[in-house]
Residue, then its C-alpha position, 0 to 999 in steps of 0.5 A: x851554570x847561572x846556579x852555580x855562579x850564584x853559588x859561589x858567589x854567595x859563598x865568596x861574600x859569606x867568608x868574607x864577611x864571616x872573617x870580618x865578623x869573627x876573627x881567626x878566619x885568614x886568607x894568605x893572600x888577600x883576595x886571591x885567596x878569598x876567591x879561590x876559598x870560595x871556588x873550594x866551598x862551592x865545589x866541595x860543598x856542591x859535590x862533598x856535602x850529599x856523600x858526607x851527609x849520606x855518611x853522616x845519616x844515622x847520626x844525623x838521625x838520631x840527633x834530629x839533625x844536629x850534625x848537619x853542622x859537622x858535615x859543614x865543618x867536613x866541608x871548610x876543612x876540606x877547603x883548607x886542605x884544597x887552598x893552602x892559604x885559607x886556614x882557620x887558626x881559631x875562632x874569636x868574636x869580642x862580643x856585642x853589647x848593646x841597650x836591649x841586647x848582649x852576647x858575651x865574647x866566644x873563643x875556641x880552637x880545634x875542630x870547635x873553630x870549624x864547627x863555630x865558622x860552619x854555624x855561622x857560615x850557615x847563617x849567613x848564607x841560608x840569609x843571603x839565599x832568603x835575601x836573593x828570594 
């Protein structure tokens, strides 16, 4: 149960900080919709992630596992079908640009939204896990 709890609450502060990040990430509700996003990444996530990536095997194999981000992209769609007011309208980061460092502005839409939203999804999590290590 303690396990479980640490995952969704790491999911919980992964979206919303993925939706202060980049832009195009809403929650309908506020807060109550952040939660109950959170409560729907975790169990797809928990349940629906080994079948997808079990479906995804040969194509994961092939690409040396490159599609383990569709199989996370799998998972935020599922979501927004599970929780009306979580959608992914597009994904937009206005850029960073700093003296030793400059990443450009990102725009996409589609199934491109949710496969940018999983990357860095990934991201935040697998740092919040190494973070709680």
């Amino acid at each position: 149960m303690k396990k479980l709890l640490r995952h969704f609450v790491i999911d919980t502060l992964s979206l919303f900080y993925i939706s202060t990040l980049a832009s195009g990430m809403v929650f309908g509700n506020g807060p109550k919709t952040l939660i109950l996003a959170g409560i729907s990444v975790s169990i797809v996530s928990i349940i629906g992630r080994p079948v997808i990536n079990l479906m995804l095997l040969p194509l994961n194999l092939v690409t040396f596992g490159l599609f383990r981000w569709v199989a996370s992209s799998i998972v935020l769609y599922i979501s927004t079908l599970i929780v009306p007011a979580f959608k992914i309208q597009s994904f937009l980061y206005s850029g960073l640009s700093t003296k030793w460092l400059e990443i450009p502005q990102l725009s996409f839409s589609g199934i491109w939204a949710f496969v940018a939203f999983s990357f860095l999804l990934s991201v935040v999590t697998s740092l919040i896990y190494w973070l709680v290590k």
